[in-house]
Biopython code that builds the backbone (N, CA, C, O; Angstrom):
import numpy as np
from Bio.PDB.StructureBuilder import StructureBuilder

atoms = [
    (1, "UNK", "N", (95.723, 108.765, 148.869)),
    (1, "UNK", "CA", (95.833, 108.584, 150.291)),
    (1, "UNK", "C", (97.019, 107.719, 150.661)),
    (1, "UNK", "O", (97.945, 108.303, 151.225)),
    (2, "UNK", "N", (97.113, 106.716, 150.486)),
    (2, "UNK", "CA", (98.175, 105.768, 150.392)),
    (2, "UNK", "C", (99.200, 106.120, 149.732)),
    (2, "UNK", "O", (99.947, 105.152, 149.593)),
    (3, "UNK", "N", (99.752, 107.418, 149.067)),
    (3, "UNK", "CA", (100.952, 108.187, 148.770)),
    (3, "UNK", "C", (101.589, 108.702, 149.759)),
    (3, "UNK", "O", (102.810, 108.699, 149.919)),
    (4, "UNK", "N", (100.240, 109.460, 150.905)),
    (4, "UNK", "CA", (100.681, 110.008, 151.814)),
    (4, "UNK", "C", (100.868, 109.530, 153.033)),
    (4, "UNK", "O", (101.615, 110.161, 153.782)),
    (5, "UNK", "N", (100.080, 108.023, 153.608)),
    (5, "UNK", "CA", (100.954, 107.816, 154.775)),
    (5, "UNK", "C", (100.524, 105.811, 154.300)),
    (5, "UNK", "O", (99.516, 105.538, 153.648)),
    (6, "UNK", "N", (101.171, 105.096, 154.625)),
    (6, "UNK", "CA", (100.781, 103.542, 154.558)),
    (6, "UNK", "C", (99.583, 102.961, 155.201)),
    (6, "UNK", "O", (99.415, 102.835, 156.414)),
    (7, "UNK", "N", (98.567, 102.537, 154.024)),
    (7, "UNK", "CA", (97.239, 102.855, 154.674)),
    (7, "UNK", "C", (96.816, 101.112, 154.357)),
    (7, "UNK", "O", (97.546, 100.342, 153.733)),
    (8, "UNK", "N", (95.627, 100.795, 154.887)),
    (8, "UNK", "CA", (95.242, 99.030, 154.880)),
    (8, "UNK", "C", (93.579, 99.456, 154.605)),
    (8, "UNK", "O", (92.957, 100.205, 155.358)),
    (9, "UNK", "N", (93.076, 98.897, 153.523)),
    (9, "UNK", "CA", (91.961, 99.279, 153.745)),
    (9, "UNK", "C", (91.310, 98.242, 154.193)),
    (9, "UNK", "O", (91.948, 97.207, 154.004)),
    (10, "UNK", "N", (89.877, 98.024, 154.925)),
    (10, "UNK", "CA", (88.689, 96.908, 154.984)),
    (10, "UNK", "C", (87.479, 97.336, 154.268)),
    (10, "UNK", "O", (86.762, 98.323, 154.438)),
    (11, "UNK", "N", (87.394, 96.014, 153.121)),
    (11, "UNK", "CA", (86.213, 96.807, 152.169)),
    (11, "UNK", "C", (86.967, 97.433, 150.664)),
    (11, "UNK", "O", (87.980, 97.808, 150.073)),
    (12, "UNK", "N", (85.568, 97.184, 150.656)),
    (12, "UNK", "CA", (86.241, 98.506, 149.255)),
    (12, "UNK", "C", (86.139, 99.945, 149.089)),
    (12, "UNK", "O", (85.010, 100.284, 149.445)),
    (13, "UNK", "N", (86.776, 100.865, 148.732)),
    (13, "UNK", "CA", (86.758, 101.966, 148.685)),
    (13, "UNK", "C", (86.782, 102.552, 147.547)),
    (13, "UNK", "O", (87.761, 102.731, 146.822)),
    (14, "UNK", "N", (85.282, 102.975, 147.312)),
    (14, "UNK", "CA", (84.612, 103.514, 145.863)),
    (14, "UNK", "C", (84.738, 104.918, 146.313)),
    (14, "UNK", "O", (84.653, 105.401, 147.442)),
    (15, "UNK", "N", (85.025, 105.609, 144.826)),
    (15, "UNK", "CA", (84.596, 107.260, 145.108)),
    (15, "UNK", "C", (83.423, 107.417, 144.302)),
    (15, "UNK", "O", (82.713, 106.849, 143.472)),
    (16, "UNK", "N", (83.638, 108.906, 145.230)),
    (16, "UNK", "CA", (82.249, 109.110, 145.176)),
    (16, "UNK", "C", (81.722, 109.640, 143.855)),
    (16, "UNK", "O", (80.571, 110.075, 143.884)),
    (17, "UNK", "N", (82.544, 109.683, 142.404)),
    (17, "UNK", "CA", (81.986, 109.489, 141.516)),
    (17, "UNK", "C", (81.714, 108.421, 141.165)),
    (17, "UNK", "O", (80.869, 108.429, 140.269)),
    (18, "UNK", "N", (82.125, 107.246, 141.532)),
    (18, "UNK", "CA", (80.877, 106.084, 140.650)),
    (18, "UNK", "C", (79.647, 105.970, 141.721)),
    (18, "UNK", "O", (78.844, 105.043, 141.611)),
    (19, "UNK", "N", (79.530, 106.899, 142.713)),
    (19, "UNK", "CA", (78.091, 105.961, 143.759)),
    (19, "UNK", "C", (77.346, 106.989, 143.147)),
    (19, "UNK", "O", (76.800, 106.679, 142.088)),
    (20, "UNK", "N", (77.179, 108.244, 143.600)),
    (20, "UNK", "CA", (75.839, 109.475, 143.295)),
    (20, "UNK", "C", (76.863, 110.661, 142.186)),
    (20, "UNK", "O", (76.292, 111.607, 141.644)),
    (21, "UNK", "N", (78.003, 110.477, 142.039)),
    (21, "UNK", "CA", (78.543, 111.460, 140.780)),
    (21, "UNK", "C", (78.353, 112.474, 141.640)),
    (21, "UNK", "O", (77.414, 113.202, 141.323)),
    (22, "UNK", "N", (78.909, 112.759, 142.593)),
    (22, "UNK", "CA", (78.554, 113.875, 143.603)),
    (22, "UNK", "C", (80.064, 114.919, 142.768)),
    (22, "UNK", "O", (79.887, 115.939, 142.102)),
    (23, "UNK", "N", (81.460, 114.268, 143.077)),
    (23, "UNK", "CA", (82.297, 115.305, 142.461)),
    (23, "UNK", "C", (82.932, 114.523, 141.272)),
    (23, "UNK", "O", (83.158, 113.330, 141.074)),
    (24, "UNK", "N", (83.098, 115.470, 140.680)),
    (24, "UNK", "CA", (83.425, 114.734, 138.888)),
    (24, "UNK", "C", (85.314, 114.474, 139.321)),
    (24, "UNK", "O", (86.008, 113.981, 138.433)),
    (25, "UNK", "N", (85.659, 114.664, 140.023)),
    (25, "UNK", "CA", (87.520, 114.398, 140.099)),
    (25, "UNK", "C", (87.573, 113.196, 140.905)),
    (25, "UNK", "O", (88.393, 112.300, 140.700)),
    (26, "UNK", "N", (86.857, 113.177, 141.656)),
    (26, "UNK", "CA", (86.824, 112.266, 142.751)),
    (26, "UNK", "C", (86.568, 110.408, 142.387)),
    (26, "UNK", "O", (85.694, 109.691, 142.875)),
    (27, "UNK", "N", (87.633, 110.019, 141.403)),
    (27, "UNK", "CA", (87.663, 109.217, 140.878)),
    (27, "UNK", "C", (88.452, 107.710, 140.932)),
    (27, "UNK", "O", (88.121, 106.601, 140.512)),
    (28, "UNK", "N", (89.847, 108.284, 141.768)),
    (28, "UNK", "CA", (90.638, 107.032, 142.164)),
    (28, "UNK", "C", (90.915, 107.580, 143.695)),
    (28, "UNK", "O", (90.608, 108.692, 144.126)),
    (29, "UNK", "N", (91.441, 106.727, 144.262)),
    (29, "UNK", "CA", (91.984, 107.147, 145.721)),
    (29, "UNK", "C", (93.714, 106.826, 145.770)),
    (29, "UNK", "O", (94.494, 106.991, 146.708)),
    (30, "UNK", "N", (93.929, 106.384, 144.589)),
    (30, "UNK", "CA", (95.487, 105.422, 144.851)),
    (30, "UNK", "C", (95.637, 104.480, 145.893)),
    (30, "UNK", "O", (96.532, 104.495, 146.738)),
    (31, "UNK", "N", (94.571, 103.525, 145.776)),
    (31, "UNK", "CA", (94.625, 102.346, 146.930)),
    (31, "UNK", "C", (95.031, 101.114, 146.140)),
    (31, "UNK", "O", (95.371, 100.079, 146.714)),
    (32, "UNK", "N", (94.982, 101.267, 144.441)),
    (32, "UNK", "CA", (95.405, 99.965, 144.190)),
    (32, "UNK", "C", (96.486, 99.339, 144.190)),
    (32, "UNK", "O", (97.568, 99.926, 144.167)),
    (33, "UNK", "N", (96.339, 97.714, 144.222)),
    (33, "UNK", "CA", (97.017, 97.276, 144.117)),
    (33, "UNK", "C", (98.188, 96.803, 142.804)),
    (33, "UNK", "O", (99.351, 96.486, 143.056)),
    (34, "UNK", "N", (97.776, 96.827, 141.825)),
    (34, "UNK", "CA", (98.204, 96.900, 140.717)),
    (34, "UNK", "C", (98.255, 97.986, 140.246)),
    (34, "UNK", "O", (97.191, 98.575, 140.055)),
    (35, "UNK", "N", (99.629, 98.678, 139.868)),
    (35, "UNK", "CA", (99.703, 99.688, 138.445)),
    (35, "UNK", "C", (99.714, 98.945, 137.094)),
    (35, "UNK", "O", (100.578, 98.166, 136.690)),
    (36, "UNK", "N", (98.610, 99.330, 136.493)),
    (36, "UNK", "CA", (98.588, 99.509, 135.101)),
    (36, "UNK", "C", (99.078, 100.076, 133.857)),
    (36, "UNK", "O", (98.583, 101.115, 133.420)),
    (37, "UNK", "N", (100.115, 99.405, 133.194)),
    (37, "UNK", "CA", (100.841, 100.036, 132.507)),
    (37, "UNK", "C", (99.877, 100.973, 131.688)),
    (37, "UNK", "O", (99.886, 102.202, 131.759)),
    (38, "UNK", "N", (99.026, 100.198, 130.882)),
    (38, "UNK", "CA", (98.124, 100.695, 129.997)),
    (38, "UNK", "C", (96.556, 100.541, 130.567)),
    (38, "UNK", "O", (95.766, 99.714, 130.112)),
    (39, "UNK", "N", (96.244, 101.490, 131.651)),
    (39, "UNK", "CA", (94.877, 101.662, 131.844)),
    (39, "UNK", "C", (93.844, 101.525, 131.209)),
    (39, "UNK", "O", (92.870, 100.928, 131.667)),
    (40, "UNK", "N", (93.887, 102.098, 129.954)),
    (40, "UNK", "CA", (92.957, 102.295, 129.217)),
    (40, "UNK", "C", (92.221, 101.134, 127.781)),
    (40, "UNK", "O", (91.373, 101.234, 126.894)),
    (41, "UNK", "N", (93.058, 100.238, 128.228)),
    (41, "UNK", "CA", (93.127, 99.412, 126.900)),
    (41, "UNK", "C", (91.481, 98.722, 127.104)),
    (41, "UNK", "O", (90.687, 98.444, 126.205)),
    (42, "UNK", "N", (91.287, 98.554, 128.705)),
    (42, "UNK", "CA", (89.573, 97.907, 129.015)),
    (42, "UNK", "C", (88.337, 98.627, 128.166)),
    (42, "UNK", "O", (87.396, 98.155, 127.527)),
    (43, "UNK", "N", (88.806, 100.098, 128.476)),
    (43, "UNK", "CA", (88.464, 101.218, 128.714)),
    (43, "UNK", "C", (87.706, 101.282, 127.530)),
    (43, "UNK", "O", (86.499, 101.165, 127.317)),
    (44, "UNK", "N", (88.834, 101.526, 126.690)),
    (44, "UNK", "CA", (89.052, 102.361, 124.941)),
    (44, "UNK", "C", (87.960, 100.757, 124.317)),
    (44, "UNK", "O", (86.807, 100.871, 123.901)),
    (45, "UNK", "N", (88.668, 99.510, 124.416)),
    (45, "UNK", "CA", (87.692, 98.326, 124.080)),
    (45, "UNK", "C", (86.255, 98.340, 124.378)),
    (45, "UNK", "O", (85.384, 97.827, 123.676)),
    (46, "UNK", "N", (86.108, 98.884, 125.328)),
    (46, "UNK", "CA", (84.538, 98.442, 125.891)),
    (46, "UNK", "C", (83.576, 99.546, 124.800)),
    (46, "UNK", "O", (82.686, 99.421, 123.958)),
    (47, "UNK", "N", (84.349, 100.608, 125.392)),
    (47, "UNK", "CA", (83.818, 102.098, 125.003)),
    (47, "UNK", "C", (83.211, 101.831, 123.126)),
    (47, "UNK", "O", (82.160, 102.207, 122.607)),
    (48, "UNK", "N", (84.196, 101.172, 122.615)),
    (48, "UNK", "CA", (83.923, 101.068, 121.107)),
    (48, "UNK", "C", (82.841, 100.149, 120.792)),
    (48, "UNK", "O", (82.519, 99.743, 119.675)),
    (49, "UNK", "N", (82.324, 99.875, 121.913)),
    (49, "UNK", "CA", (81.446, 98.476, 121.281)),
    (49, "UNK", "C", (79.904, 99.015, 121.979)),
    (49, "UNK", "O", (79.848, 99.818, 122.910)),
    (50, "UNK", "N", (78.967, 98.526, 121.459)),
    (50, "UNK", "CA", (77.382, 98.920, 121.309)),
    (50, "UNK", "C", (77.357, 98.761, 123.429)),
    (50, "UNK", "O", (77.992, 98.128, 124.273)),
    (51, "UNK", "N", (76.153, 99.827, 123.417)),
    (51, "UNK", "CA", (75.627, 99.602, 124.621)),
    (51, "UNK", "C", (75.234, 98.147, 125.263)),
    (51, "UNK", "O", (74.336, 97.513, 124.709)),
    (52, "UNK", "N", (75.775, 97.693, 126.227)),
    (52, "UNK", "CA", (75.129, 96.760, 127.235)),
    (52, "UNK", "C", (75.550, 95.106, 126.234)),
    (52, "UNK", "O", (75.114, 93.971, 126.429)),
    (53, "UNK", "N", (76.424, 95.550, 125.299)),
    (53, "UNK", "CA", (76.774, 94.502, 124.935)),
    (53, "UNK", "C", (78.207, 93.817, 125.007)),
    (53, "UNK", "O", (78.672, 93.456, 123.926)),
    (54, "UNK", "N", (79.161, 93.536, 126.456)),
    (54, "UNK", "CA", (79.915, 93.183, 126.576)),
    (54, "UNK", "C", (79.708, 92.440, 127.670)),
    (54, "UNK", "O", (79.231, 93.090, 128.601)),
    (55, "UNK", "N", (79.947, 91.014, 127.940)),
    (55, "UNK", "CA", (79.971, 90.488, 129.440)),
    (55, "UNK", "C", (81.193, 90.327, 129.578)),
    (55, "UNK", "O", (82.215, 90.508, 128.916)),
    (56, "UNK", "N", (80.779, 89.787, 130.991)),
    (56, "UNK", "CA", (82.157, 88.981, 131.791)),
    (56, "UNK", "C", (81.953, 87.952, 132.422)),
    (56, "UNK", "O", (80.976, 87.525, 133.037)),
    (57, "UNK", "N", (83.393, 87.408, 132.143)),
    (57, "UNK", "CA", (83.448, 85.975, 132.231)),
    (57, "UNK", "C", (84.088, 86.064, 134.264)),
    (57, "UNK", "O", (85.027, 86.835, 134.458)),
    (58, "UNK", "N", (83.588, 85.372, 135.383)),
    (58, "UNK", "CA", (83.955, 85.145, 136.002)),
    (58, "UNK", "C", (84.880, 83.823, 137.102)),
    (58, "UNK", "O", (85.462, 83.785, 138.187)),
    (59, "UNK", "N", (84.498, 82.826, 135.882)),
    (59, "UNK", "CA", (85.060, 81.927, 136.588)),
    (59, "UNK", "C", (86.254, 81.524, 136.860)),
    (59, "UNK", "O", (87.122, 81.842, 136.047)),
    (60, "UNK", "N", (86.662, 80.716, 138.064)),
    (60, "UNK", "CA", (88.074, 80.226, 138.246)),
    (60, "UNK", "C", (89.140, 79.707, 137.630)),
    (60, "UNK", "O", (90.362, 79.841, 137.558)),
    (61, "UNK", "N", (87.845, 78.767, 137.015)),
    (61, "UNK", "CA", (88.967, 77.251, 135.916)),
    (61, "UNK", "C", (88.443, 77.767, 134.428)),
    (61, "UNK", "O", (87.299, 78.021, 134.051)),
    (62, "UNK", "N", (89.721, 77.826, 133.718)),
    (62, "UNK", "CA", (89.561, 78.326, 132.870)),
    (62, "UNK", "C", (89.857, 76.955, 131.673)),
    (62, "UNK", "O", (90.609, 76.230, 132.324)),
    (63, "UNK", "N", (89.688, 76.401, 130.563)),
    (63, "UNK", "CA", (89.333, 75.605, 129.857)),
    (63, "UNK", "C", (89.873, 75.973, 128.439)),
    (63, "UNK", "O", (90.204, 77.110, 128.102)),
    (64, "UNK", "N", (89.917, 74.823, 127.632)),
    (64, "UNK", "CA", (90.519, 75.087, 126.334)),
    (64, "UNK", "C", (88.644, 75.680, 125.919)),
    (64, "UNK", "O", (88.496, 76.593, 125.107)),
    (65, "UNK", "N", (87.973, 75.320, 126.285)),
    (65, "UNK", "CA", (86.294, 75.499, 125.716)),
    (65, "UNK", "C", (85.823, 76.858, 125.786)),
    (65, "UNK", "O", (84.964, 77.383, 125.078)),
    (66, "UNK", "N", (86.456, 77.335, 126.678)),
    (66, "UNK", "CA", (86.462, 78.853, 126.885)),
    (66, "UNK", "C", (86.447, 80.041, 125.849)),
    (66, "UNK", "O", (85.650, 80.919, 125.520)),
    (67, "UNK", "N", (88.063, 79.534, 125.397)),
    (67, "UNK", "CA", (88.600, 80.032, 124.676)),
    (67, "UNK", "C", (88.402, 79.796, 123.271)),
    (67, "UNK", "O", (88.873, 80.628, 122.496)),
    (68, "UNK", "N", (87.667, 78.613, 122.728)),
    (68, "UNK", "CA", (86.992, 78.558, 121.829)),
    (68, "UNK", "C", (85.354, 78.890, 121.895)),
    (68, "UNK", "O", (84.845, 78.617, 120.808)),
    (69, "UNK", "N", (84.511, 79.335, 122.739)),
    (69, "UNK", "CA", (83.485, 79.873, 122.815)),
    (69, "UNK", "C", (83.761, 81.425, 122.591)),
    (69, "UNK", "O", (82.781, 82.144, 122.397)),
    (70, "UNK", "N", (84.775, 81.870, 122.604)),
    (70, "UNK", "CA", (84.917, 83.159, 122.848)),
    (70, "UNK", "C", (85.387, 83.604, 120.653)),
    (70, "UNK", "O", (85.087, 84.585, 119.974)),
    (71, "UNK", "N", (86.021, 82.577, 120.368)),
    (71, "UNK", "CA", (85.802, 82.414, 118.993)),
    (71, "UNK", "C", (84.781, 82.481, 118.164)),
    (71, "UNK", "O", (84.559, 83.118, 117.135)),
    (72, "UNK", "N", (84.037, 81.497, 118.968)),
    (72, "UNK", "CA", (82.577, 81.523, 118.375)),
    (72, "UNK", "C", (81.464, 82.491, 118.654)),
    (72, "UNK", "O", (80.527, 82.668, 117.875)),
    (73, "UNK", "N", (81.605, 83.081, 119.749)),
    (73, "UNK", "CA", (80.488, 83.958, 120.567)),
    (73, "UNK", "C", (80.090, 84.911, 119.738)),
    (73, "UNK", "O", (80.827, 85.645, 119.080)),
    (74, "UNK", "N", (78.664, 84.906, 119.767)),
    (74, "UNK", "CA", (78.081, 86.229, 119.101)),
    (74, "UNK", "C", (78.368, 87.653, 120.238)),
    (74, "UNK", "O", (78.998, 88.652, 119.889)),
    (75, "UNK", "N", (77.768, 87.467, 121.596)),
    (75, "UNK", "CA", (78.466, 88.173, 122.067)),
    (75, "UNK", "C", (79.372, 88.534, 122.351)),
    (75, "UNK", "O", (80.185, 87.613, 122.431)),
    (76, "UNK", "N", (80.018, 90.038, 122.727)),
    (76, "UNK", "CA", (81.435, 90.130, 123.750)),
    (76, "UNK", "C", (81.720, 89.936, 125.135)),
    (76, "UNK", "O", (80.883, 89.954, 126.038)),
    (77, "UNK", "N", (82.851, 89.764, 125.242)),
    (77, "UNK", "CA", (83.222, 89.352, 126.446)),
    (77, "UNK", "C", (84.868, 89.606, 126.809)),
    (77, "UNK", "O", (85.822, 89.323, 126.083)),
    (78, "UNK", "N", (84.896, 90.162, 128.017)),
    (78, "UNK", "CA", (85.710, 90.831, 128.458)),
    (78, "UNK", "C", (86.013, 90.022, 129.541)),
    (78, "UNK", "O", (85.223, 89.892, 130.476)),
    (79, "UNK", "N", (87.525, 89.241, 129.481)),
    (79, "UNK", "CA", (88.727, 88.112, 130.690)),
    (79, "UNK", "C", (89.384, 88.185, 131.366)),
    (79, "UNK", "O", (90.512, 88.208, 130.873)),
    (80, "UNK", "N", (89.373, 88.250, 132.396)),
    (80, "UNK", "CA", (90.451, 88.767, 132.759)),
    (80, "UNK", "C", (91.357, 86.963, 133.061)),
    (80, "UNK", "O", (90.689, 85.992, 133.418)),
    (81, "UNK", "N", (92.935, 86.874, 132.819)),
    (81, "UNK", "CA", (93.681, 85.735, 132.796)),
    (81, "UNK", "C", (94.346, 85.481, 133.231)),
    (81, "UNK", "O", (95.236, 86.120, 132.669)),
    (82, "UNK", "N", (95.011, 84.681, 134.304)),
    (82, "UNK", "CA", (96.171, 84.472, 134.900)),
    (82, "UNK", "C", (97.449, 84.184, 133.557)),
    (82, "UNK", "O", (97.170, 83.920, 132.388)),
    (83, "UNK", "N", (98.677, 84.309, 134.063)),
    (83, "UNK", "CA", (99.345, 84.326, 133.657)),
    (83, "UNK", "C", (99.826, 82.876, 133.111)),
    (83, "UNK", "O", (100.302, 82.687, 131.991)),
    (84, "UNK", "N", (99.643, 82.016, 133.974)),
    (84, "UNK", "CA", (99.730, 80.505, 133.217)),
    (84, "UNK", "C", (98.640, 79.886, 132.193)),
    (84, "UNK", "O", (98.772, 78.914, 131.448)),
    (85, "UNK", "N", (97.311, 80.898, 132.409)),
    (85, "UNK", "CA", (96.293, 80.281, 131.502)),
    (85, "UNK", "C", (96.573, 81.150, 130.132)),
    (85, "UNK", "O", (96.112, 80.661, 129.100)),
    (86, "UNK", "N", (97.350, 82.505, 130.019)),
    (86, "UNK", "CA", (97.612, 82.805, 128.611)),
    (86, "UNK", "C", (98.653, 81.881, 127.964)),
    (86, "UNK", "O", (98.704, 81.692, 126.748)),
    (87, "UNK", "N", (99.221, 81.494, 128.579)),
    (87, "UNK", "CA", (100.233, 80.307, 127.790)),
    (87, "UNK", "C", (99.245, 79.196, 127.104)),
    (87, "UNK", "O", (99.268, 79.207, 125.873)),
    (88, "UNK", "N", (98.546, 78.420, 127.606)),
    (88, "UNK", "CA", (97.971, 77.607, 127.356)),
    (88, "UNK", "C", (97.258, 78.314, 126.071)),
    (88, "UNK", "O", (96.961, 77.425, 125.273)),
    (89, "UNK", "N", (96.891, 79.562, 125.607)),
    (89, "UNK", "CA", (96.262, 80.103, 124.478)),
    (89, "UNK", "C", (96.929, 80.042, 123.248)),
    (89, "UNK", "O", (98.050, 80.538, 123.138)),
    (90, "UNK", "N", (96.206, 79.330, 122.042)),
    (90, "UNK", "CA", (96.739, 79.251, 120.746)),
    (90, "UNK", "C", (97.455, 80.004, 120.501)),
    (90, "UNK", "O", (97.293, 81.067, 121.101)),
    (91, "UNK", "N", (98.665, 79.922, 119.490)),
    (91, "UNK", "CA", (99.524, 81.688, 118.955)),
    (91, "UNK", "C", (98.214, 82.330, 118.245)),
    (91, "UNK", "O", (97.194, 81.748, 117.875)),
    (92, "UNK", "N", (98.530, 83.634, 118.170)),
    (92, "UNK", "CA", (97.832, 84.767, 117.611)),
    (92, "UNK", "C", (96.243, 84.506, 117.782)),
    (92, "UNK", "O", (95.384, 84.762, 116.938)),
    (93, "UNK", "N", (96.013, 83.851, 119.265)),
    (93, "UNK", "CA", (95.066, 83.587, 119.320)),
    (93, "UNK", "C", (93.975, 85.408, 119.779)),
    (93, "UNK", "O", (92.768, 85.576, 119.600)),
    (94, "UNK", "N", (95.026, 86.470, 120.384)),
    (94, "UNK", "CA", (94.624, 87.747, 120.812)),
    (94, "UNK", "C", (94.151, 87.982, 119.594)),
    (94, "UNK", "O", (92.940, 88.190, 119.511)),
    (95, "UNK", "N", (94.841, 88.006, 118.554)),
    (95, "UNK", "CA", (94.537, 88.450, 117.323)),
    (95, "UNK", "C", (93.600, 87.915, 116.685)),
    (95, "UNK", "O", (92.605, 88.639, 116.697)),
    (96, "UNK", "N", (93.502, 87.246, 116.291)),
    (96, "UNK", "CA", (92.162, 86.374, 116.118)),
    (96, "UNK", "C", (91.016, 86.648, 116.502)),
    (96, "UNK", "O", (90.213, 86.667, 115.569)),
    (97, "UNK", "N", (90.418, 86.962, 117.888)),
    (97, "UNK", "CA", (89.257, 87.600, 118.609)),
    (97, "UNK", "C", (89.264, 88.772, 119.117)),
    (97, "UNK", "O", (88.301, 88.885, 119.876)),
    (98, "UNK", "N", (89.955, 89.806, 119.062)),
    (98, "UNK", "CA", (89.819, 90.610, 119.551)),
    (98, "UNK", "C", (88.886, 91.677, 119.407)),
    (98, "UNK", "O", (88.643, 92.689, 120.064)),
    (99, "UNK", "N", (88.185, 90.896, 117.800)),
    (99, "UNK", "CA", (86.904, 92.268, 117.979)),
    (99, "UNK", "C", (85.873, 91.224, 119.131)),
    (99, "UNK", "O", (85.038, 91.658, 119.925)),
    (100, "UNK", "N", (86.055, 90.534, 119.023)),
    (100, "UNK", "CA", (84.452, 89.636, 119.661)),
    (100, "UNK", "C", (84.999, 89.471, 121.462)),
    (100, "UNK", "O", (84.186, 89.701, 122.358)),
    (101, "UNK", "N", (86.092, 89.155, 121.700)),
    (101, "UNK", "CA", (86.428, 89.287, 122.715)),
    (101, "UNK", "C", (87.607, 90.081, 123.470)),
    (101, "UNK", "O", (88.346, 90.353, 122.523)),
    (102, "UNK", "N", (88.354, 90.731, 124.887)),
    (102, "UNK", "CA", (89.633, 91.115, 124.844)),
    (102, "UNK", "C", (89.692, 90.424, 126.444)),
    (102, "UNK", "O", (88.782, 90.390, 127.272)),
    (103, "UNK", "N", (91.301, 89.818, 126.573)),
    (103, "UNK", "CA", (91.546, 88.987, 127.287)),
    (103, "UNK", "C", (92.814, 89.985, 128.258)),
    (103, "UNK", "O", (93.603, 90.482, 127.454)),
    (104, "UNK", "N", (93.040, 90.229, 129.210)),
    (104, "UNK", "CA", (93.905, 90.785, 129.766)),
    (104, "UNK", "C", (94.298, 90.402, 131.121)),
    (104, "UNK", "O", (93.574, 89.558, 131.650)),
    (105, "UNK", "N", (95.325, 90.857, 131.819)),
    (105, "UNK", "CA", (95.861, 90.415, 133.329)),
    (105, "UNK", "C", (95.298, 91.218, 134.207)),
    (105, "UNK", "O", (95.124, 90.844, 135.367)),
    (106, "UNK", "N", (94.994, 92.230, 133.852)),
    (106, "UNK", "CA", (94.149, 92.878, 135.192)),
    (106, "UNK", "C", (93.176, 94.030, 134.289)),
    (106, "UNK", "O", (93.388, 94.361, 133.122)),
    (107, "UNK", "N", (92.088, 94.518, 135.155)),
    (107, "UNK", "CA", (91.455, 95.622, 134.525)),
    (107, "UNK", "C", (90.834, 96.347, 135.769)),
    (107, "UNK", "O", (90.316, 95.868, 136.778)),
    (108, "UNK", "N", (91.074, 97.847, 135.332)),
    (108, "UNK", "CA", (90.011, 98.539, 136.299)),
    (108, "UNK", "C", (88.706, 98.357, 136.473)),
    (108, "UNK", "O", (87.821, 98.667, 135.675)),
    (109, "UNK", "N", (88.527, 97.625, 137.995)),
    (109, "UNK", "CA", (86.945, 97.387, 137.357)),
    (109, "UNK", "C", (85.920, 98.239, 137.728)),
    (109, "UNK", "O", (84.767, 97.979, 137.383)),
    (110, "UNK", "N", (86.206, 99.315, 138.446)),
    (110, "UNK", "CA", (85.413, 100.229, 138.598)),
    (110, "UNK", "C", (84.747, 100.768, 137.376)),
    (110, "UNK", "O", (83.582, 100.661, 136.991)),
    (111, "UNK", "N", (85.857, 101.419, 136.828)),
    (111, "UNK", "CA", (85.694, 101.924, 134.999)),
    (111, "UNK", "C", (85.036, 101.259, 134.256)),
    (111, "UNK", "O", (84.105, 101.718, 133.595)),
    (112, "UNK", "N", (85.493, 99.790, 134.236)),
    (112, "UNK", "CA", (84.811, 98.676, 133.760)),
    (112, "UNK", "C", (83.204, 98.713, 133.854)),
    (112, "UNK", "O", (82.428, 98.969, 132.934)),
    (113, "UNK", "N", (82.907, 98.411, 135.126)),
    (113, "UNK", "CA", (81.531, 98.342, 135.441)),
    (113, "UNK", "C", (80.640, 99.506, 134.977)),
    (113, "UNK", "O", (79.545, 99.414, 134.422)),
    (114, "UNK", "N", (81.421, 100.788, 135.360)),
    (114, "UNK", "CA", (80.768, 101.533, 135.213)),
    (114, "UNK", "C", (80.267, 102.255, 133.486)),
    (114, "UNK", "O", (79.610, 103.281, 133.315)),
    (115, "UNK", "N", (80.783, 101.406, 132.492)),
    (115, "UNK", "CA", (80.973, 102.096, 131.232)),
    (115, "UNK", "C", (79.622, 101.172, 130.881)),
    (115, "UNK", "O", (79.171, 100.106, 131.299)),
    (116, "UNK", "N", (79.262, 102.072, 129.979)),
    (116, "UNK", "CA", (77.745, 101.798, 129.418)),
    (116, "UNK", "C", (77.875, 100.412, 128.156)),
    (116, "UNK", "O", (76.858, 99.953, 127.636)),
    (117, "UNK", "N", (79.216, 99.919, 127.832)),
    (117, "UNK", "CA", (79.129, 99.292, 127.188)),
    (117, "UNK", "C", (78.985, 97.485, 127.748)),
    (117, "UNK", "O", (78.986, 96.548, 126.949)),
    (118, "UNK", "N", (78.878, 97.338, 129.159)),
    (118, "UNK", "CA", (78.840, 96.209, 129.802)),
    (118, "UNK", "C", (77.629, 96.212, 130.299)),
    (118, "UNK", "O", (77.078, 97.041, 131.022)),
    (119, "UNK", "N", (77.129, 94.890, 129.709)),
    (119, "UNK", "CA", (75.129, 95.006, 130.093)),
    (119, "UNK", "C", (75.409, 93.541, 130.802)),
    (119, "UNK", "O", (74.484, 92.925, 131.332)),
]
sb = StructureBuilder()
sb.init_structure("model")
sb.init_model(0)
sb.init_chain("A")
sb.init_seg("    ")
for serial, (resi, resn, name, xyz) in enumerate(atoms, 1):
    if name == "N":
        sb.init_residue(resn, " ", resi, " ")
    sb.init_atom(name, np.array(xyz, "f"), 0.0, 1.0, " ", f" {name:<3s}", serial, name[0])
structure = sb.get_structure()
């Protein structure tokens, strides 16, 4: 929609495959704000890991404790990070957790929510 004329939305604007799966295409609208280089990286992560076993972390202030709980965590957990709080992250600290946790700058969260691997 917003390809075709400069549009403002109020609210959010879900299709109508994630509310009742009414049409199977009917999946993005092109309202976001962010392009994603690599869409799928939430996606492909979540997807690989057991049902209903991934959370999310929502909070503001983010902490060196964080990031060592996420070391330690039996569960997964899926971050999203500002750009000054990945600095503050150990080197090869991605590497290090990335089966137990994945940390990124933005994610679809429609997809997100909707994948069977986030309980």
């Amino acid at each position: 929609m917003s390809k075709v004329r400069p549009l403002i939305t109020i609210g959010p604007t879900i299709p109508s495959f994630y509310l009742e799966n009414q049409l199977d295409d009917d999946n993005d609208y092109g309202l976001n704000l962010f392009n994603l280089s690599y869409p799928s990286i939430c996606t492909n992560w979540i997807s690989s890991k057991p049902k209903g076993s991934v959370h999310g972390q929502t909070r503001r202030k983010t902490n060196g404790r964080t990031y060592m709980r996420i070391k330690g965590k039996q569960s997964l957990l899926l971050r999203v990070i500002r750009t000054f709080e990945e600095e503050k992250l150990p080197k090869k600290f991605m590497e290090e957790t990335y089966e137990k946790g994945l940390l990124v700058k933005w994610s679809p969260q429609l997809e997100v929510l909707s994948s069977d691997g986030v309980g």
